[in-house]
C-alpha positions as CSV (number, residue, x, y, z in Angstrom):
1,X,-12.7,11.8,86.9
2,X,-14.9,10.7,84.0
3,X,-16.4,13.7,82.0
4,X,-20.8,13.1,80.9
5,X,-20.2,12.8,76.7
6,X,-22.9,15.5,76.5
7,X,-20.6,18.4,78.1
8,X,-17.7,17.2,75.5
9,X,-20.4,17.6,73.2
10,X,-21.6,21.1,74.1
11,X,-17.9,22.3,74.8
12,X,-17.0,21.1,70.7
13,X,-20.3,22.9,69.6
14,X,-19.0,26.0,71.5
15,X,-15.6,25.8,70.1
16,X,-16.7,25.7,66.3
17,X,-19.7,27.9,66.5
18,X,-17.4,30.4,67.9
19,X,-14.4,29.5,64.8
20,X,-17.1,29.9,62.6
21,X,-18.3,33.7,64.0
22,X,-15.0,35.0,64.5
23,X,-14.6,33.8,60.6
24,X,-17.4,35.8,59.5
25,X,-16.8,38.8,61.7
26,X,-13.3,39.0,59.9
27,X,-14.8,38.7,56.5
28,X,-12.7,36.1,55.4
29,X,-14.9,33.3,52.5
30,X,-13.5,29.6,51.8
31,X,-11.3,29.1,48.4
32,X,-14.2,27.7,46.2
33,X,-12.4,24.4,44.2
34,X,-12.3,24.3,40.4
35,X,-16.0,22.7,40.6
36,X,-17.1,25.5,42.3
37,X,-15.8,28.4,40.8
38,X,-16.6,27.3,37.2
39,X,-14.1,25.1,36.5
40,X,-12.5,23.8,32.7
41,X,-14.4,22.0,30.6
42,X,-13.3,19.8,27.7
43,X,-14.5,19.9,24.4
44,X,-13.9,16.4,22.8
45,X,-13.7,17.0,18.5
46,X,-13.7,14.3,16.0
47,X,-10.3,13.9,14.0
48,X,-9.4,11.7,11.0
49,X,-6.4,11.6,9.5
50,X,-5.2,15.4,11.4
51,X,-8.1,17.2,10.4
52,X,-11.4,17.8,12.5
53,X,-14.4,16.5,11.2
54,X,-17.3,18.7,11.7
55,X,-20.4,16.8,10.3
56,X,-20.6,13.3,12.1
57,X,-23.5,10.6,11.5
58,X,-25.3,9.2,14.3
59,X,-24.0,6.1,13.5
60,X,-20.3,7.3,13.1
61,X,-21.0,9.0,16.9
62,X,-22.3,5.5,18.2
63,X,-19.5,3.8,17.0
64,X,-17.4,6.0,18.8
């Protein structure tokens, strides 16, 4: 007994649609990732010699 693709289909479109409006119905959000929820950034400061440099040349930044 060999089931038509288009009914497996249909019954897996059934399945999630109805996963995904009993999720909403019960209020419940995904868990955003880092990327999503803002994250952590890096700030990346010039040091010579243990102390930060503030005032870089173009040319010192291209060297870099």
């Amino acid at each position: 007994m060999r089931q038509h693709p288009v009914r497996i289909m249909v019954a897996t479109m059934v399945v999630v649609y109805g996963l995904l409006f009993a999720t909403i119905l019960m209020g419940k959000s995904p868990k955003l990732g880092l990327d999503l929820q803002g994250g952590i950034s890096v700030n990346l400061q010039p040091v010579e010699k243990g102390k930060v440099i503030d005032n870089v040349s173009d040319e010192q930044f291209e060297q870099a």
